[in-house]
C-alpha positions in Angstrom: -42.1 20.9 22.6 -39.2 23.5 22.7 -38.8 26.4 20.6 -35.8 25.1 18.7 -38.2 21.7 17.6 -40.9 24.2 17.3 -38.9 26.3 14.4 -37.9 23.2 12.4 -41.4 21.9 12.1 -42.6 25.6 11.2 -39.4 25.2 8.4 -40.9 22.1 7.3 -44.3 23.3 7.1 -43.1 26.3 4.4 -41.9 22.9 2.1 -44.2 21.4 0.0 -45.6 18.7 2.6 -47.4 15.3 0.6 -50.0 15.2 3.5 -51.4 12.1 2.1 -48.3 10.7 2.4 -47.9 12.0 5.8 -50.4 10.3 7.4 -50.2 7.1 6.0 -46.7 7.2 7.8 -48.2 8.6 10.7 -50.9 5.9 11.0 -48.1 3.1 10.0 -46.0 4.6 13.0 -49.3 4.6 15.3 -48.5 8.2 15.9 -51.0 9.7 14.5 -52.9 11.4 18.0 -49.4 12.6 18.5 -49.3 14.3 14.9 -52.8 15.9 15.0 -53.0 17.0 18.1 -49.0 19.2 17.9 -50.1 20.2 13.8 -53.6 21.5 15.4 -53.0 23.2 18.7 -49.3 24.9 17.8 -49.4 24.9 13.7 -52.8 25.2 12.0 -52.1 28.5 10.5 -49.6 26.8 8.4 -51.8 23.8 7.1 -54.1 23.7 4.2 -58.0 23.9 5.4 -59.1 20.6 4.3 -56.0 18.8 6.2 -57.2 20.9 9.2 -60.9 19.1 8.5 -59.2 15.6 8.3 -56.8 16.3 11.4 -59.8 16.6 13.7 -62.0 14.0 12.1 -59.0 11.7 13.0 -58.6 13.2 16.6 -62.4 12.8 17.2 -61.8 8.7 16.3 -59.3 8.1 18.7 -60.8 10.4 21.5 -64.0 8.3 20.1 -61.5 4.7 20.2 -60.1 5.7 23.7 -63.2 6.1 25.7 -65.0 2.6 24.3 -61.3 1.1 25.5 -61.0 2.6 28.7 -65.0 1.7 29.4 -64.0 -2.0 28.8 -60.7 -2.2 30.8 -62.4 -0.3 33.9 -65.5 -3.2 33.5 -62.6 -6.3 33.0 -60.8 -4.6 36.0 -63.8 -4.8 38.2 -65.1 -8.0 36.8 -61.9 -9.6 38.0 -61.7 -8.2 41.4 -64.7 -9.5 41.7 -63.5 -13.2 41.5 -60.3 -12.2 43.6 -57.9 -12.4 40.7 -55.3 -9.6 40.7 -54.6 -8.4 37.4 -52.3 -5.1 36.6 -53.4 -3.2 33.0 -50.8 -1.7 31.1 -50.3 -0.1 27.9 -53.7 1.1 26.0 -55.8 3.4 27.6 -53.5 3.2 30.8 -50.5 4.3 29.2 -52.2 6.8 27.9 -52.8 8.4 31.2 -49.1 7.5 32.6 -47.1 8.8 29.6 -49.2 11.2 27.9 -51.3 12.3 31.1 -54.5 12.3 28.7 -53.8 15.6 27.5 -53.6 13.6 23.4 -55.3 10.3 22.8 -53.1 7.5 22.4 -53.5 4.9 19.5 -53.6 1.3 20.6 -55.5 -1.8 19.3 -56.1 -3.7 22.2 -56.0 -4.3 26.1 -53.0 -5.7 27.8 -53.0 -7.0 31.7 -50.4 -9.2 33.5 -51.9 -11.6 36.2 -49.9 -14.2 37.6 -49.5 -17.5 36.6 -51.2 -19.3 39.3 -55.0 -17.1 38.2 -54.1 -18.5 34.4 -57.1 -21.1 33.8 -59.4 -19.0 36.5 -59.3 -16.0 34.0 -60.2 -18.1 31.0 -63.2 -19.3 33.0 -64.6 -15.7 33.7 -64.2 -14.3 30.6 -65.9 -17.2 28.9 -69.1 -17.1 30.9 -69.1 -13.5 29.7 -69.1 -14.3 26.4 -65.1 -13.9 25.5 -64.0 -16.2 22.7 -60.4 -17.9 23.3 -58.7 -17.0 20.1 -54.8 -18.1 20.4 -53.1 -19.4 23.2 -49.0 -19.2 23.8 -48.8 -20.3 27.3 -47.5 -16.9 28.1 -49.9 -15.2 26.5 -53.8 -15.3 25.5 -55.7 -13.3 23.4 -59.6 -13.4 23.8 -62.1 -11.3 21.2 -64.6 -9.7 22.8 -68.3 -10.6 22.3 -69.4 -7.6 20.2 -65.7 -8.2 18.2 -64.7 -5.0 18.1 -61.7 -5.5 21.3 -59.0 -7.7 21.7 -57.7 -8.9 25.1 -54.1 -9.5 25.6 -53.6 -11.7 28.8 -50.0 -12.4 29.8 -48.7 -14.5 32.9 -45.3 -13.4 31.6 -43.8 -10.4 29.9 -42.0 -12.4 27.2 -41.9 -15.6 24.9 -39.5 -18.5 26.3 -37.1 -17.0 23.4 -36.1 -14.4 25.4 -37.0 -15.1 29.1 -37.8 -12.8 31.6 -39.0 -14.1 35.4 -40.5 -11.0 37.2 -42.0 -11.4 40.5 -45.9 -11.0 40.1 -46.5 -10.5 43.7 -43.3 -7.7 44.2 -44.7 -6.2 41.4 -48.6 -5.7 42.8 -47.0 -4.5 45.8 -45.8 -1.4 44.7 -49.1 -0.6 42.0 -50.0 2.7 41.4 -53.9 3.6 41.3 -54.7 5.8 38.5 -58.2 7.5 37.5 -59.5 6.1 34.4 -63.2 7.6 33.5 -63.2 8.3 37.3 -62.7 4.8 38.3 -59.6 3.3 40.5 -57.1 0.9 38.5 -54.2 -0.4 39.7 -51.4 -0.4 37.8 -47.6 -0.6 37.4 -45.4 2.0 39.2 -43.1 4.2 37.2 -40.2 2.6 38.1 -41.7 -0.8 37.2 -43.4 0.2 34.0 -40.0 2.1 32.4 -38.5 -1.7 32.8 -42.0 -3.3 31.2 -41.5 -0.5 28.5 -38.1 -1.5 27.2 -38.5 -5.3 27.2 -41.6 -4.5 24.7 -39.4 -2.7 22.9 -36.4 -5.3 22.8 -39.2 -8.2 22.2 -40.6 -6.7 19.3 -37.2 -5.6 17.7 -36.7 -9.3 17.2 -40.0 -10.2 15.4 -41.9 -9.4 12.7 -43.5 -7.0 11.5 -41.9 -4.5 12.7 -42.1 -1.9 16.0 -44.1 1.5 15.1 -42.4 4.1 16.3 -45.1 4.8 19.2 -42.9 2.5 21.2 -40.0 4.6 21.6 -42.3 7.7 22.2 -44.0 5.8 25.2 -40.7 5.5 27.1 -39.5 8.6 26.4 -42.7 10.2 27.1 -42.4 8.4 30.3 -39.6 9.5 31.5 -40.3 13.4 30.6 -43.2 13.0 32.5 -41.8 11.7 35.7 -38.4 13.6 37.1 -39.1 11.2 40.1 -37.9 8.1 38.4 -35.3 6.4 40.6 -32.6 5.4 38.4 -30.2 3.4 41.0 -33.6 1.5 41.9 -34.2 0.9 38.3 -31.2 0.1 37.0 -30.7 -2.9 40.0 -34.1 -4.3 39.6 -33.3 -4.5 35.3 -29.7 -6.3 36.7 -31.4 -8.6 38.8 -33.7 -9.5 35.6 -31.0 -10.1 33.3 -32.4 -7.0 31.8 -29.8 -4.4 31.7 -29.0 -4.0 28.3 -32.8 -3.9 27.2 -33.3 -0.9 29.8 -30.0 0.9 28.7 -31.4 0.0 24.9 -34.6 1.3 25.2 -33.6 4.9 27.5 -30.8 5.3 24.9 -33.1 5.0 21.7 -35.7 7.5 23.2 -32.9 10.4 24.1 -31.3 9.5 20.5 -34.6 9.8 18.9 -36.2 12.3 20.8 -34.0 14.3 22.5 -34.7 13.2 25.8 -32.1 14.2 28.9 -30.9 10.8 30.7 -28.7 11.3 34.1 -25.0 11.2 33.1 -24.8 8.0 35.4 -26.8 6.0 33.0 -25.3 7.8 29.8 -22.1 6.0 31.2 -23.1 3.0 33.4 -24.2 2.1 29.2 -21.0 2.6 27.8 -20.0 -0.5 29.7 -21.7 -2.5 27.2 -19.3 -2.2 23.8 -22.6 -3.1 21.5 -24.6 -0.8 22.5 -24.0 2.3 19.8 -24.9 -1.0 17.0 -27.9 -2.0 19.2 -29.4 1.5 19.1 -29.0 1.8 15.6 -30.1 -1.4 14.8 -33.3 -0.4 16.4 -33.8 3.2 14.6 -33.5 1.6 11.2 -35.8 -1.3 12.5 -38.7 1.2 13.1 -37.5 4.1 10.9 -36.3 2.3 8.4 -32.8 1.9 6.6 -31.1 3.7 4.1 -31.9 2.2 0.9 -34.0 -0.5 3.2 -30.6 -1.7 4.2 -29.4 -2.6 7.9 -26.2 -1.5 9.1 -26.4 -5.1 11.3 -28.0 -7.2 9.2 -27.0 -9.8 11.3 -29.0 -8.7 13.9 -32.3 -9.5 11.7 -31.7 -12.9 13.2 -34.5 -13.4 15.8 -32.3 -16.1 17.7 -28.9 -14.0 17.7 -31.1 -10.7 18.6 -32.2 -11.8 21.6 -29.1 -13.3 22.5 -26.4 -9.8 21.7 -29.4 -7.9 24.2 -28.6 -10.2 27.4 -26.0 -10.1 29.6 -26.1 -13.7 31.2 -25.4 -16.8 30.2 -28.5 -18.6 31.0 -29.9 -15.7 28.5 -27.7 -15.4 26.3 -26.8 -19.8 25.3 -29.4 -21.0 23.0 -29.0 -24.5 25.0 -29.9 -23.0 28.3 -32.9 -21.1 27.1 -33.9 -24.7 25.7 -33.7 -25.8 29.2 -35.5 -23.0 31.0 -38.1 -23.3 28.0 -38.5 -27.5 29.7 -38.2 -26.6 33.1 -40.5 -23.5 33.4 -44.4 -24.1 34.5 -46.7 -23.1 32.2 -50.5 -23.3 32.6 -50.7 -27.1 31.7 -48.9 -28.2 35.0 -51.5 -25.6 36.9 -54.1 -27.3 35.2 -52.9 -30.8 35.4 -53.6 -30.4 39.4 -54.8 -27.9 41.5 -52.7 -26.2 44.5 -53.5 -23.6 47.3 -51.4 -20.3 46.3 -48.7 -20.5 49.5 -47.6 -24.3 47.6 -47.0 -22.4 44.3 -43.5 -23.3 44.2 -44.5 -27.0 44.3 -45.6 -26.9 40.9 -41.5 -27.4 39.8 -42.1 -30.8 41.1 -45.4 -30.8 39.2 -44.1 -30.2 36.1 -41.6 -33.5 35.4 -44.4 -35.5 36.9 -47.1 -34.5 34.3 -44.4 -34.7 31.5 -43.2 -38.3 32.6 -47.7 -38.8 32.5 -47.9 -37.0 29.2 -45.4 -38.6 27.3 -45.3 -41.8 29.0 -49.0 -42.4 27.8 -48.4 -41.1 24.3 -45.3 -43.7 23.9 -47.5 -46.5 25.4 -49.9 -45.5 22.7 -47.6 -46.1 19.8 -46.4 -48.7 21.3 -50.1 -50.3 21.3 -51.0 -49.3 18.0 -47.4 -51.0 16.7 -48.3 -54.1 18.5 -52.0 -54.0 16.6 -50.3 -53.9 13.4 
C-alpha cells in the first residue's frame, strides 16, 4: 500500500463508516482477509474497539479455514501421486501462497486441480474408495464433497465450459510447474507465467454467468503480477495468442491496473489498444463485480452469456456460435475415455473414438424406438 492510498483510507476512516455494512460487502466481495488484515496492522487507531474485536475474530476463521484447506490439498496431492496421476492445484490455499505470499489468509470455498483428460475416470475411482461423494458432473468439470462435508473438490480436465473453449496443453503445462511449500510439504503447481493466463480466463468465464464475480478475482491477478516483476510478457502474451486468448489476458491485466492501480509495461498498455472493445469490455466488467450506477450496465448487451463470450475472442472458431457447436461434437470428453481404454502415447486416437461411440450410442437408442414402435 502506498502513502497516497494510505491517506485516503485514513480520510475515509474520519467519516462516519456503517461497519456492519462494511463487512457484509467485504464478505460479499470475498475480500474480507484483505480488509482485516490492512484495517488491523496499518489503521486500528482509527476503528472503534468492538470492530477491532470482530476484525480479528474474522482473521482467526480464515487463518483457522486456510490451514484445514491446505491440510486436505497437501493429503489429495500425495494421495494422487501415489496412483501416478498428475494433478496441478490452483487457486485456494495455493493462490494464496503465489499472490499473497501468505503474509493475509485468502478466502476461498473449495479446492481446484487440473489433471488431464486421459486420468478423468481414474481420479473418480480414488477418491471414491476414500470416501468422496460424486456430486455434479460437467464433463469438464467435477465436483466431489468430501466425507466429513465440510470441503468441496473442484476437478477440471479443462479450464472452461464448451461455451467458451479453451484447449491448453496439459503436458506443456506440467512441464514448466513450479513447487511451492504448503505446511512444509512440496506441491506442484502452475508457473507464473502460466497461472496469470489461468487467472484471466476465470475472470472472463465468470463475467458471463451468474451470480456474479466477487471482486477477489481481480485482486488475485493484480496481486499476481505486483508480486512477480519476473513475469515474461512477450512469453505470455504469445502463449494467450496461440489460445485464442488474447483479449481475456489483455481484459483481465487491464481491469486489475484500472481497479487497482497496478503498473502494466507500456507494450501491453498498447499491444491492447489494438482491440477497439476493449475500454467497453473493462467497464463492463467493473460494473459486473462493483456494481452499476443505479444497477444499470453501460453494455447491457453484454449481459448476454452467448454474445459475452463471443465480443472476448478473437477467432472465428471462438467467436461463431456454429463452430463452437461443432467443437462442442467433436471434442472428447470422458465418455469416449470410458467407452474404451487406451495406453497414454494413443491419446490422440480417441478423435477416432469419439464418432464411433456416438454412431454406438445413438444407433442403439434409435433401434430402441424403433422396437418399441414396432411393439405398439
Amino acid at each position: 500500500m502506498d502513502a497516497h492510498t494510505a491517506s485516503q483510507i485514513r480520510v475515509l476512516l474520519r467519516q462516519d463508516i456503517d461497519w456492519a455494512y462494511l463487512l457484509e460487502i467485504a464478505t460479499q466481495q470475498n475480500v474480507t482477509p484483505l480488509l482485516c488484515f490492512n484495517l488491523r496492522a496499518r489503521f486500528s487507531e482509527a476503528c472503534p474497539t468492538i470492530v477491532l474485536a470482530r476484525l480479528d475474530a474474522l482473521l482467526r476463521d480464515d487463518e483457522a479455514g486456510h490451514v484445514f484447506f491446505s491440510q486436505e490439498l497437501v493429503r489429495i496431492a500425495g494421495i494422487f501421486e501415489a496412483h501416478g496421476i498428475r494433478v496441478i492445484p490452483y487457486k485456494g490455499p495455493i493462490l494464496t501462497n503465489q499472490a499473497f505470499r501468505q503474509i493475509v489468509p485468502r478466502r476461498f470455498g473449495d479446492l481446484d486441480v487440473l489433471i488431464h483428460k486421459w486420468d478423468h475416470h481414474r481420479v473418480t475411482d480414488v477418491l471414491h474408495k476414500r470416501g468422496w461423494t460424486l456430486i455434479v458432473d460437467f464433463g469438464w468439470e467435477m465436483t466431489f464433497k468430501h466425507p466429513s462435508g465440510w470441503i468441496t473438490l473442484d476437478v477440471h480436465e479443462a479450464l472452461t465450459h464448451t461455451r467458451m473453449p479453451l484447449r491448453v496443453d496439459f503436458d506443456q503445462m506440467w512441464k514448466r510447474c513450479v513447487t511451492l511449500s504448503i505446511l512444509g510439504k512440496p506441491v506442484r503447481t502452475f508457473a507464473p507465467n502460466d497461472l496469470l493466463i489461468v487467472l484471466c480466463v476465470q475472470l472472463a468465464k465468470d463475467i458471463g454467468e451468474k451470480p456474479k464475480p466477487p471482486l477477489m478475482k481481480i485482486c488475485d491477478i493484480a496481486e499476481l503480477i505486483r508480486d512477480n516483476q519476473r513475469i515474461d510478457w512477450e512469453w505470455v502474451s504469445q502463449e494467450a495468442g496461440k489460445l485464442g486468448a488474447l483479449v481475456i489476458l489483455y481484459l483481465g491485466v487491464r481491469t486489475a491496473a484500472d481497479v487497482f492501480g497496478i503498473v502494466l509495461p507500456k507494450e501491453i498498455w498498447e499491444k491492447s489498444r489494438a482491440f477497439p472493445q476493449m475500454n467497453s469490455l473493462i467497464t463492463h466488467v467493473r460494473e459486473r463485480v462493483l456494481g452499476g450506477t443505479n444497477n444499470r450496465y453501460s453494455h447491457p448487451e453484454l449481459l448476454n452469456e452467448s454474445l459475452w463470450y463471443t465480443v472476448i475472442r478473437e477467432r472465428f472458431r471462438h467467436k461463431n456460435r456454429l463452430a463452437r457447436g461443432l467443437y462442442r461434437i467433436f471434442t472428447t470428453n470422458s465418455l469416449d475415455y470410458s467407452f474404451v481404454r487406451l495406453p497414454r502415447a494413443l491419446f490422440l486416437l480417441y478423435y477416432v473414438v469419439r464418432p464411433v461411440r456416438l454412431v454406438d450410442n445413438y444407433g442403439r437408442k434409435l433401434l430402441s424406438q424403433i422396437h418399441r414402435n414396432f411393439r405398439t
